[in-house]
C-alpha positions in Angstrom: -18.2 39.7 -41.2 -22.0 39.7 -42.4 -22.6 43.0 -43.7 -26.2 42.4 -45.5 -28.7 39.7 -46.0 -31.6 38.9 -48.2 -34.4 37.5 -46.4 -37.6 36.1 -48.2 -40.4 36.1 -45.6 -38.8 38.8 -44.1 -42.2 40.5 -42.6 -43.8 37.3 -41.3 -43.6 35.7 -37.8 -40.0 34.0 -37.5 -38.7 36.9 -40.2 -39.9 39.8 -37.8 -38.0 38.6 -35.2 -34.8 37.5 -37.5 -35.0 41.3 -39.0 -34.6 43.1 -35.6 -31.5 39.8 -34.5 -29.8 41.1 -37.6 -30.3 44.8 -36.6 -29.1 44.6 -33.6 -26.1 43.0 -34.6 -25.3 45.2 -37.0 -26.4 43.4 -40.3 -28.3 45.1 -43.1 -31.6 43.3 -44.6 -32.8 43.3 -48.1 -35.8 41.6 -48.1 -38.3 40.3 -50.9 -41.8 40.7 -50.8 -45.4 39.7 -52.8 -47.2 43.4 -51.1 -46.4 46.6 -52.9 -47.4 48.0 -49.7 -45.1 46.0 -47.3 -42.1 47.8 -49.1 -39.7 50.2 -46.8 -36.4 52.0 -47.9 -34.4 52.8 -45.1 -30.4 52.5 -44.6 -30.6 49.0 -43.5 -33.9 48.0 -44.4 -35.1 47.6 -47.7 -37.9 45.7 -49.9 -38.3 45.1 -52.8 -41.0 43.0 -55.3 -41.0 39.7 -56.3 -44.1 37.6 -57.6 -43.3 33.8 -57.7 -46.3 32.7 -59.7 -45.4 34.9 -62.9 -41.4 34.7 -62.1 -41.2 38.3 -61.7 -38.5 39.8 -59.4 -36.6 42.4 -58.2 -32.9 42.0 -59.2 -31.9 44.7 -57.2 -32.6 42.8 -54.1 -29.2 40.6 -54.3 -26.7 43.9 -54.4 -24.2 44.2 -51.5 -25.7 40.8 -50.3 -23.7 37.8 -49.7 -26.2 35.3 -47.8 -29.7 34.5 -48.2 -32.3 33.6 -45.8 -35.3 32.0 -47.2 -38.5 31.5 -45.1 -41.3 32.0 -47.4 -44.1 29.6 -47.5 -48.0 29.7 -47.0 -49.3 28.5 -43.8 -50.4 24.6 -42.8 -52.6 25.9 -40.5 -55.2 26.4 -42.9 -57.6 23.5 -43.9 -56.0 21.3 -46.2 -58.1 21.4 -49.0 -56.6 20.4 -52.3 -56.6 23.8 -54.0 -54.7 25.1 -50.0 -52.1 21.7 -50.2 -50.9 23.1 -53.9 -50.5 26.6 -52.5 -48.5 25.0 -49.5 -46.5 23.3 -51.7 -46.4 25.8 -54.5 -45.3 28.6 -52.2 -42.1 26.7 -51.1 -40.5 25.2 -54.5 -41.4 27.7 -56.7 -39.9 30.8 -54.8 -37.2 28.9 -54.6 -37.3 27.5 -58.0 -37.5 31.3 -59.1 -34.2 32.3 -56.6 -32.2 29.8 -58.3 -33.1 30.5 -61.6 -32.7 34.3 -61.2 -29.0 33.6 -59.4 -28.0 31.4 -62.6 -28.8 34.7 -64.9 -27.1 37.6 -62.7 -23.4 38.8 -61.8 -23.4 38.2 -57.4 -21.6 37.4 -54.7 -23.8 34.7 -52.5 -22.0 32.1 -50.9 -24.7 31.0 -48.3 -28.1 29.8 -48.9 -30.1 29.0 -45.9 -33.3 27.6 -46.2 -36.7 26.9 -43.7 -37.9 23.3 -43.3 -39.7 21.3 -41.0 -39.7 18.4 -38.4 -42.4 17.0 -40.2 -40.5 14.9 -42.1 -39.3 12.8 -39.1 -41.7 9.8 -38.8 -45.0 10.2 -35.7 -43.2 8.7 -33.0 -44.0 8.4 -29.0 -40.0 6.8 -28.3 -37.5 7.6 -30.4 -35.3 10.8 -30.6 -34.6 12.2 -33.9 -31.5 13.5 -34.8 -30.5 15.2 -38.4 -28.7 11.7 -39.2 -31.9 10.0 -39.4 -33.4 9.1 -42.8 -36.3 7.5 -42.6 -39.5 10.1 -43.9 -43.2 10.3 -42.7 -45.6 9.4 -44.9 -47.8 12.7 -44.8 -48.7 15.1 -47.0 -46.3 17.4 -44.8 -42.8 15.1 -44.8 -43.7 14.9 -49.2 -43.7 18.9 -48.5 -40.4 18.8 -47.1 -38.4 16.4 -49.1 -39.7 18.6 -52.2 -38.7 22.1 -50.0 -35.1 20.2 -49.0 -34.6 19.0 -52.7 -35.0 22.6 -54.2 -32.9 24.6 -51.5 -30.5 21.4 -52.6 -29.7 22.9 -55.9 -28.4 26.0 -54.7 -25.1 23.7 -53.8 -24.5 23.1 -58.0 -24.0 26.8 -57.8 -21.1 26.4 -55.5 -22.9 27.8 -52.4 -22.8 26.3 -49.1 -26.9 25.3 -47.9 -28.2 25.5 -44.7 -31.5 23.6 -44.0 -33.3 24.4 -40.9 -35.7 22.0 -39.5 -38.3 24.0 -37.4 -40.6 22.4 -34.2 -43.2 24.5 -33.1 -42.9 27.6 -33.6 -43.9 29.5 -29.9 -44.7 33.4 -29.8 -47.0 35.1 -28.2 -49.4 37.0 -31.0 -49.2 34.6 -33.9 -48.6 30.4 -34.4 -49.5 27.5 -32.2 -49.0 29.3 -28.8 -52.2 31.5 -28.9 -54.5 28.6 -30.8 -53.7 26.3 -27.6 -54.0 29.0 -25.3 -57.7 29.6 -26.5 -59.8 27.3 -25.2 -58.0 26.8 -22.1 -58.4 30.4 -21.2 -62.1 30.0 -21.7 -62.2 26.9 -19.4 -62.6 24.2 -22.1 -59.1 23.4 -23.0 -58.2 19.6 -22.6 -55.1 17.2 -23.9 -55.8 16.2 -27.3 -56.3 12.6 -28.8 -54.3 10.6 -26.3 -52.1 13.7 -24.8 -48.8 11.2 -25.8 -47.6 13.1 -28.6 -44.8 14.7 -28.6 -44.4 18.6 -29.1 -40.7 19.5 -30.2 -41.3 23.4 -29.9 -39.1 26.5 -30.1 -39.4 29.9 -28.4 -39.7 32.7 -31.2 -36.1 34.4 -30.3 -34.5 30.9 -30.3 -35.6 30.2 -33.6 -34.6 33.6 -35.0 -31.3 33.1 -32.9 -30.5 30.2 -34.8 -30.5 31.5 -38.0 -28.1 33.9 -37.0 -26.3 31.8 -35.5 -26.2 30.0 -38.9 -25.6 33.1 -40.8 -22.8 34.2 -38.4 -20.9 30.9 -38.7 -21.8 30.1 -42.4 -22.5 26.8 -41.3 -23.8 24.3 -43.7 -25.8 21.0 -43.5 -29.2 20.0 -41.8 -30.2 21.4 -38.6 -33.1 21.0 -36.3 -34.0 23.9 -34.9 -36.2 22.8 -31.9 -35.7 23.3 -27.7 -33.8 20.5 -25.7 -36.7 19.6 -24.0 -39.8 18.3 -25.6 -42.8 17.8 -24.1 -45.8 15.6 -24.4 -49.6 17.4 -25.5 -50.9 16.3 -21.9 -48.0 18.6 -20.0 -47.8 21.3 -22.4 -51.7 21.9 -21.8 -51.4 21.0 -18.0 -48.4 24.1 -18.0 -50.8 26.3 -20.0 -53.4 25.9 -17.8 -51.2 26.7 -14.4 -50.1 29.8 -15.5 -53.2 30.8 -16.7 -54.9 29.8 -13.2 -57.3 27.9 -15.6 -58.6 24.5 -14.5 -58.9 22.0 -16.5 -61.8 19.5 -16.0 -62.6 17.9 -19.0 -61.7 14.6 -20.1 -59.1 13.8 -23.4 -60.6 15.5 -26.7 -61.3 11.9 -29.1 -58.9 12.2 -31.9 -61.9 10.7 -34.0 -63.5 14.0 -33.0 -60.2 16.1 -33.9 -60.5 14.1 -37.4 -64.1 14.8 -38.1 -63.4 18.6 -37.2 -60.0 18.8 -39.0 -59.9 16.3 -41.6 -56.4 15.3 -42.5 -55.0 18.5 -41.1 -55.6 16.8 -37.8 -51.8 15.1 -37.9 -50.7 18.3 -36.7 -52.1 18.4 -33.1 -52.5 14.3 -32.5 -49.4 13.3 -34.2 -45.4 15.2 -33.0 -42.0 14.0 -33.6 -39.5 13.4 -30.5 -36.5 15.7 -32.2 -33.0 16.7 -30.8 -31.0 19.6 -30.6 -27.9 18.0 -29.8 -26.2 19.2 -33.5 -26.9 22.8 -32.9 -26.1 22.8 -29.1 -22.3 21.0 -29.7 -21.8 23.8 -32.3 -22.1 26.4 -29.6 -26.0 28.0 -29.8 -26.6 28.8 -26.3 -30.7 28.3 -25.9 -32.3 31.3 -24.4 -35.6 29.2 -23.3 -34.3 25.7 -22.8 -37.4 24.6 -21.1 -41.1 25.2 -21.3 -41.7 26.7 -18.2 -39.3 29.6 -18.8 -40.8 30.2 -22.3 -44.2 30.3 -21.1 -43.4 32.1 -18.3 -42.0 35.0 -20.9 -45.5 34.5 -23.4 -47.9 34.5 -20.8 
């Protein structure tokens, strides 16, 4: 039985929602933070500091805890310049750089490292279904991000811990992520497929992706995982969907990806490009999906 856990990333989107899962089951979080003023001490909910950059942490954070969850990393949603594409980078490896260097140094009692990745490394494709035995890599700057995020959580193993590595879709909530960007501009009567409205969108409703990494914890499974809903669904329908429940029409033609290019600049991959990924691994293990399809999952965020 999981008594605590030490999340990284604890207080943003997929780690609010992971922190109340744990509560409610009855686990404890420690949790690691870069903000002084993000710190709480309560009974089964404390912080404590770390700072990546100048390898400074809390070793206090690791007592009484036997698993860690690690979801840290700066957001892609930001443009890509080249000083924001280190930070992306930076903001994965080197947390976890400084986690497995801190673990080498200090007496505890992890025996489960579970770490975020992405879809992203799957190769852009309009036809074929990914599963976690695939292993052929994109060639964006957001698959390199990966394979370098995968390779570091990789080392915890030499340490004789099991690793989990959760590939995430699209993350769906209703205050924060994609959801509300593509709910924008259809809400103010201007929303439209993008680029050819083909691409695939292998999204995830916020409590399904917390779910599984308790599911994860629970089990102490090991290996890759894609964390995504069974059913993906094109741009063109995910918009169209939107739009219904929103009562919005939609009436203008297909947004040019040359436009979405000029506007986002190599960024752009991440609304005209999507991977076609399955869920079959995590479904044959026994995760139940609370929001199998996209209506019920808008249905609950709109």
């Amino acid at each position: 039985m999981i008594k605590k856990v030490l999340i990284t990333g604890a207080t943003g989107l997929i780690g609010s929602e992971l922190v109340r899962q744990c509560h409610s089951e009855g686990i404890a979080v420690n949790y690691l933070t870069t903000s002084k003023e993000k710190i709480e001490n309560t009974e089964n909910y404390k912080g404590f500091y770390w700072n990546p950059p100048k390898k400074e942490i809390d070793i206090d954070a690791f007592e009484g805890v036997t698993s860690i969850i690690n979801l840290v990393g700066a957001s892609i949603s930001e443009r890509w310049t080249k000083k924001h594409k280190k930070i992306i980078l930076d903001s994965r490896v080197e947390t976890l750089d400084l986690l497995h260097e801190t673990l080498q140094k200090i007496d505890h009692n992890i025996v489960h490292f579970i770490s975020a990745s992405g879809v992203s490394i799957y190769p852009n494709s309009k036809t074929k279904l990914y599963t976690e035995e695939d292993t052929e890599v994109d060639d964006t700057f957001l698959a390199e991000v990966v394979l370098a995020w995968e390779a570091a959580a990789a080392k915890f193993k030499t340490m004789g811990m099991e690793v989990t590595k959760v590939r995430t879709g699209v993350v769906l909530a209703k205050e924060e992520g994609a959801l509300p960007k593509l709910v924008k501009p259809i809400k103010y009567g201007v929303g439209a497929p993008l680029g050819s409205g083909d691409q695939w969108l292998s999204w995830i409703h916020i409590e399904d992706i917390a779910g599984i990494y308790l599911f994860l914890l629970k089990n102490q499974l090991e290996g890759k995982y894609n964390a995504v809903a069974p059913n993906p669904v094109q741009n063109r329908k995910m918009t169209k969907m939107i739009a219904s429940y929103l009562d919005s029409p939609l009436w203008l033609p297909n947004i040019p990806a040359l436009a979405i290019k000029l506007l986002l600049g190599e960024m752009s991959i991440l609304v005209l490009e999507g991977q076609l990924v399955s869920s079959h691994k995590i479904e044959e293990l026994g995760y139940l999906f609370k929001y199998y399809n996209l209506e019920n999952a808008l249905q609950d965020l709109l």
